[in-house]
C-alpha positions in Angstrom: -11.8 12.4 17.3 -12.0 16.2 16.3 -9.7 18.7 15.2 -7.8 19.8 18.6 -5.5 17.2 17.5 -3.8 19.3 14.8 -3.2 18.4 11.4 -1.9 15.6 9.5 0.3 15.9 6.0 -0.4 12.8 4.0 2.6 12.7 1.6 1.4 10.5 -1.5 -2.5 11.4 -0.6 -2.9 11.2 -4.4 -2.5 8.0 -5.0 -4.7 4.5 -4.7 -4.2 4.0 -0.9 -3.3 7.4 0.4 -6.3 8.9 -1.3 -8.7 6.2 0.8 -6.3 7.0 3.7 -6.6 10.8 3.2 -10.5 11.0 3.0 -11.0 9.0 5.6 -9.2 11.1 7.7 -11.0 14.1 6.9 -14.3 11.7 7.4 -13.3 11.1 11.3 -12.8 14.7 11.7 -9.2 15.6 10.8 -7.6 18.4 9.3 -5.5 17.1 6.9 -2.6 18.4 4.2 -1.9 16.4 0.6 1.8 16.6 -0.8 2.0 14.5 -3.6 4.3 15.6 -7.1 1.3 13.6 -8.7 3.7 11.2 -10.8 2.0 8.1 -10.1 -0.9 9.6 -7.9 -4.4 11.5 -10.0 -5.6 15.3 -8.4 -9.0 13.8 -8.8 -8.3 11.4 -5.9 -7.6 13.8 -3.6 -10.6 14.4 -1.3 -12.3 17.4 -1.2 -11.3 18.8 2.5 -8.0 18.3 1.8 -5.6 21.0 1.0 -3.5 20.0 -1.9 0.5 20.8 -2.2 2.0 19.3 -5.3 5.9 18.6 -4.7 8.1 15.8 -3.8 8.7 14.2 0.2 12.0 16.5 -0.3 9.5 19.8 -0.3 8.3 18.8 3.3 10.4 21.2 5.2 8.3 24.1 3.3 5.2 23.0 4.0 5.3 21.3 8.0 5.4 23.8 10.8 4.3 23.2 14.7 0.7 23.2 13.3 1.0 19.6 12.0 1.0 16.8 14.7 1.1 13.6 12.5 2.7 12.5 9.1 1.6 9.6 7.5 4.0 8.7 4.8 2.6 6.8 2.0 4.4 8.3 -1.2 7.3 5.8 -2.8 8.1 4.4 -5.7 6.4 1.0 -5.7 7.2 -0.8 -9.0 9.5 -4.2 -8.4 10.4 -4.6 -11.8 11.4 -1.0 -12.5 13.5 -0.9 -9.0 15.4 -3.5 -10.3 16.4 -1.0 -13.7 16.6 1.6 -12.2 17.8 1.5 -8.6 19.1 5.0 -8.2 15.3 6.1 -8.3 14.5 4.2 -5.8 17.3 5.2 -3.3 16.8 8.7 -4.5 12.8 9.0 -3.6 11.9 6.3 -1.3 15.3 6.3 1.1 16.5 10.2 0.6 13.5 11.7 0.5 12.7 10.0 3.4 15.3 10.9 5.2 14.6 14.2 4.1 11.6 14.1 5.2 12.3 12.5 8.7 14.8 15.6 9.1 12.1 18.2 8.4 9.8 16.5 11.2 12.0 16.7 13.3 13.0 20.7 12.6 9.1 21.2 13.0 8.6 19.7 16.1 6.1 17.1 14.6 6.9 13.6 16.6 4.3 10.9 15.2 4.8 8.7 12.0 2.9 6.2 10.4 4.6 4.8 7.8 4.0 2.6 4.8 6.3 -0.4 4.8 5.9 -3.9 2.6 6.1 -7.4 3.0 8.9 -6.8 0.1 10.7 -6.3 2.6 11.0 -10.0 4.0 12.1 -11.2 0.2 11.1 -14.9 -0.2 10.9 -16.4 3.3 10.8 -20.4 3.4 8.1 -19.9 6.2 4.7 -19.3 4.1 3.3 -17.2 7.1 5.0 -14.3 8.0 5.5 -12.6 11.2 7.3 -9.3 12.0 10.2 -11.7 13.5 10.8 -13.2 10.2 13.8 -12.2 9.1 14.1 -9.4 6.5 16.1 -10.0 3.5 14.6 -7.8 0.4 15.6 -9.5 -3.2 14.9 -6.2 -4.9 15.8 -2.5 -4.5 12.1 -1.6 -3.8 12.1 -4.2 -0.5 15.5 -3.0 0.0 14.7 0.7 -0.1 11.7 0.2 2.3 13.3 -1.8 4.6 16.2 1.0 4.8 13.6 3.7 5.9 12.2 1.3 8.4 16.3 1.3 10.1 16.2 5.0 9.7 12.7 5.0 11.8 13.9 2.9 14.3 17.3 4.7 14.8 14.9 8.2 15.1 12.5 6.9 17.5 15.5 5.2 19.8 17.7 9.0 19.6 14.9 11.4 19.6 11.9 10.1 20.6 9.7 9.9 17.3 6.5 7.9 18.1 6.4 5.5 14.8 4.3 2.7 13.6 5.0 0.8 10.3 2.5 -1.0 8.6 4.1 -3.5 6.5 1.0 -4.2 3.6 0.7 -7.7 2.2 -1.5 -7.1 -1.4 -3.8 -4.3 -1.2 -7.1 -4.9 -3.6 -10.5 -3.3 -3.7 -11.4 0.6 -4.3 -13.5 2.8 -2.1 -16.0 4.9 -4.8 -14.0 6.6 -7.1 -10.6 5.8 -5.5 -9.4 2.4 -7.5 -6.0 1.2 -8.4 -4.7 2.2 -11.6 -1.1 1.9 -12.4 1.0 2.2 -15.5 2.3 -0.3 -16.3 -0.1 -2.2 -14.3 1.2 -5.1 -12.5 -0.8 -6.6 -10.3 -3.3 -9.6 -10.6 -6.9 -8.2 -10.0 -6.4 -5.4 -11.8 -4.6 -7.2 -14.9 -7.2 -9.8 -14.8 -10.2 -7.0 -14.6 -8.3 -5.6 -18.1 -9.3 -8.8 -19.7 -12.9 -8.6 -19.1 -12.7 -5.0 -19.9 -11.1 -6.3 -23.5 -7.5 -4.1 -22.7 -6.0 -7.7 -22.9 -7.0 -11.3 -24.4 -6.1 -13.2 -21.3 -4.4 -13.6 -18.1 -0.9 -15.3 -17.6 -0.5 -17.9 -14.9 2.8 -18.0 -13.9 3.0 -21.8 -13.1 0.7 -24.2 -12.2 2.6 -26.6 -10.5 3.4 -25.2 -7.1 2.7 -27.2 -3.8 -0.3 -25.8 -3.3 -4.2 -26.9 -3.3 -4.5 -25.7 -7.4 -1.0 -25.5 -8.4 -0.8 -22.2 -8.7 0.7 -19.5 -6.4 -1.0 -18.5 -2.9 -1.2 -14.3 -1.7 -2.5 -12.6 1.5 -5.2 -9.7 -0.1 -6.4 -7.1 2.1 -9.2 -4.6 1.3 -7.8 -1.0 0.7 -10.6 0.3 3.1 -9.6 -2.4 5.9 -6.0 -1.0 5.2 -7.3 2.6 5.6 -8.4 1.7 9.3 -5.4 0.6 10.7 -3.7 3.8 9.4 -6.5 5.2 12.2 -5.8 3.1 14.9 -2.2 3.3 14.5 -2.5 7.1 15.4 -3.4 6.0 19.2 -1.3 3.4 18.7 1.6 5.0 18.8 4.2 5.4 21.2 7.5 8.5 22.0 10.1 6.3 21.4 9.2 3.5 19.5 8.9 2.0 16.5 6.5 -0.3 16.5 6.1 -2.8 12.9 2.7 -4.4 12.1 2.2 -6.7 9.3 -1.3 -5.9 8.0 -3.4 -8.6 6.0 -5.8 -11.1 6.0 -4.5 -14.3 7.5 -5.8 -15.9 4.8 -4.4 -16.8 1.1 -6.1 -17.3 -2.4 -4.7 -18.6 -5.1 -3.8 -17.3 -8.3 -7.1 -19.2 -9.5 -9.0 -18.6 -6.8 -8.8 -14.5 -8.0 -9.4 -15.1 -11.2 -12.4 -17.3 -10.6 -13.7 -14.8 -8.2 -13.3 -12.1 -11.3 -14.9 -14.5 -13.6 -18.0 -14.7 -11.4 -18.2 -10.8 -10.6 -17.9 -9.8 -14.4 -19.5 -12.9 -16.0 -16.5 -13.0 -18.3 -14.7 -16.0 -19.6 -11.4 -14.4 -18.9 -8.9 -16.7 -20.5 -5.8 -18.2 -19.1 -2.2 -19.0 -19.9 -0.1 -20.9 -18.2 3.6 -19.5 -18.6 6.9 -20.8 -17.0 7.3 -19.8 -13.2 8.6 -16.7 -12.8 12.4 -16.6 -10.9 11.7 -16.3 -7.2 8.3 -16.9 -6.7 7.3 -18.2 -3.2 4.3 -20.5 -3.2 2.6 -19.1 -0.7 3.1 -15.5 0.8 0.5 -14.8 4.1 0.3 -12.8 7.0 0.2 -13.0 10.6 -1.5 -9.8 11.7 -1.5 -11.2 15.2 0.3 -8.0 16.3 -1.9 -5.6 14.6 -4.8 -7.0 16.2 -3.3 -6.9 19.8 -1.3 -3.3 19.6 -3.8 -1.8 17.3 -6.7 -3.3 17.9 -7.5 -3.7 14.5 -9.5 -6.5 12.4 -10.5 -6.6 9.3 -13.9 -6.3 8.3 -13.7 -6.9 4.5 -11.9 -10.2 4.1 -14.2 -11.8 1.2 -12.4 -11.9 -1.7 -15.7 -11.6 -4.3 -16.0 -8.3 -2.2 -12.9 -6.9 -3.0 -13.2 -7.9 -6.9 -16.3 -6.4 -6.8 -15.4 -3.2 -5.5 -12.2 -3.1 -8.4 -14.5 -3.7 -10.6 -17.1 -0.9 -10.7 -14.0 0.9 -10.0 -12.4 -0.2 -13.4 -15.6 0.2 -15.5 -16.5 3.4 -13.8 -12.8 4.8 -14.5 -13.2 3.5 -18.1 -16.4 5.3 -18.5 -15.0 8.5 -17.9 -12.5 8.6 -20.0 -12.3 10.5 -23.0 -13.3 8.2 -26.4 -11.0 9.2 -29.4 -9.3 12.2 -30.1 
């Protein structure tokens, strides 16, 4: 690939998976644009290369002329619990500013999207492995909102020809060198349980331990952050005028809420204690992917599907992150 194929505007390239996305970009040969209004993302993570534009999606229509060729849309608020307090935020950034942004590529004459979806988006399916024909039924505002911009995607590509492709992410883990996850609050399980060997917390809640499944406890689809990176590649050829074509993109495969944390345990070499707690309201047992389509329309596979690997890679992350942060005041 080389640069006669124009440039691409990463909106969120920032933040934990649009900063892998972004720099990979610019590693195949792309010329490539960060907007990101930094309020969850870090200017360190944005890769040298890039040119940086701090604003919100709404500030697209200043910055994409008929210079650009792709958008891949990766900012959004992500936070479940917070979407569920405070809805109107996530209306406001993920489904306006979409739309916003939608109309601005349109004005500009840019006509390829890759777009980052969710699983949230199929709520709590009774079916533990999840195709794109299960049905959609968000039970939050975050699913909801995603799911919304994925209509608006479709209705574009059916009434003006947008080639689209959304990739609907199962749980993202792993860093690539100095881009990591870090969120606050932080709500995820390999980072929360990384915190506890790093001493931020004395142990790790297990949300029941009595599910039908293997150990008890609950069963997740993780996919390597670099893995997730490569299908935003492929999806570039991938796409077609016209269409919107939806990918689910994990690993086919689940681990438990036990398997992660003995995976952490063995990386770190720390105890890391456990408590069980009640089950939390709406839990499904066991969330996995069928990527069957990705792998056929795409042509993608991923490469980094050991879970050690991926705690391995969050964790020099973590300590790395912690070592350059500023002791005292």
């Amino acid at each position: 690939m080389s640069n006669v194929l124009g440039r691409i505007l990463v909106t969120g390239g920032a933040g934990y998976i649009g900063s892998v996305v972004a720099a990979r970009l610019i590693e195949t040969g792309y010329r490539v644009t960060v907007l990101d209004d930094l309020s969850t993302g870090f200017r360190e993570a944005v890769p040298a290369g890039a040119e940086f534009i701090e604003g919100r999606i709404q500030d697209a229509a200043k910055v994409l002329d008929s210079s650009y060729t792709v958008v891949m849309h990766l900012a959004a608020v992500a936070e479940v619990g917070e979407s569920m307090i405070s809805p109107e935020k996530y209306w406001d950034t993920n489904v306006l500013g979409s739309f916003a942004l939608i109309r601005a590529m349109r004005k500009a004459g840019v006509r390829t999207l890759v777009f980052s979806s969710t699983c949230a988006v199929y709520g709590e399916p009774a079916t533990g492995v999840i195709s794109e024909s299960t049905p959609t039924a968000p039970v939050n505002p975050y699913g909801a909102s995603k799911l919304a911009v994925d209509h608006m995607i479709a209705g574009e590509s059916a009434a003006h020809g947008l080639a689209a492709v959304s990739l609907r992410y199962f749980n993202v883990a792993g860093a690539v060198g100095s881009r990591g996850e870090r969120h606050d609050p932080e709500s995820h399980l390999i980072p929360l349980v990384l915190q506890v060997a790093q001493g931020q917390r004395e142990a790790i809640s297990i949300y029941g331990d009595d599910y039908p499944t293997p150990d008890g406890t609950c069963v997740r689809d993780y996919i390597h952050v670099a893995d997730l990176a490569e299908a935003h590649l492929l999806a570039l050829d991938a796409a077609v005028p016209g269409e919107h074509l939806v990918c689910n993109l994990g690993n086919g495969n689940g681990f438990s809420v036990r398997e992660v944390i003995a995976a952490a345990r063995k990386v770190t070499g720390h105890p890391l204690p456990e408590i069980v707690a009640p089950r939390r309201p709406g839990d499904p047992a066991t969330l996995v992917a069928s990527s069957a389509r990705a792998r056929e329309r795409l042509g993608w596979t991923p490469c980094r599907s050991d879970l050690s690997e991926m705690v391995r890679d969050a964790w020099n992350f973590a300590q790395a992150t912690a070592a350059s942060e500023p002791t005292g005041t």
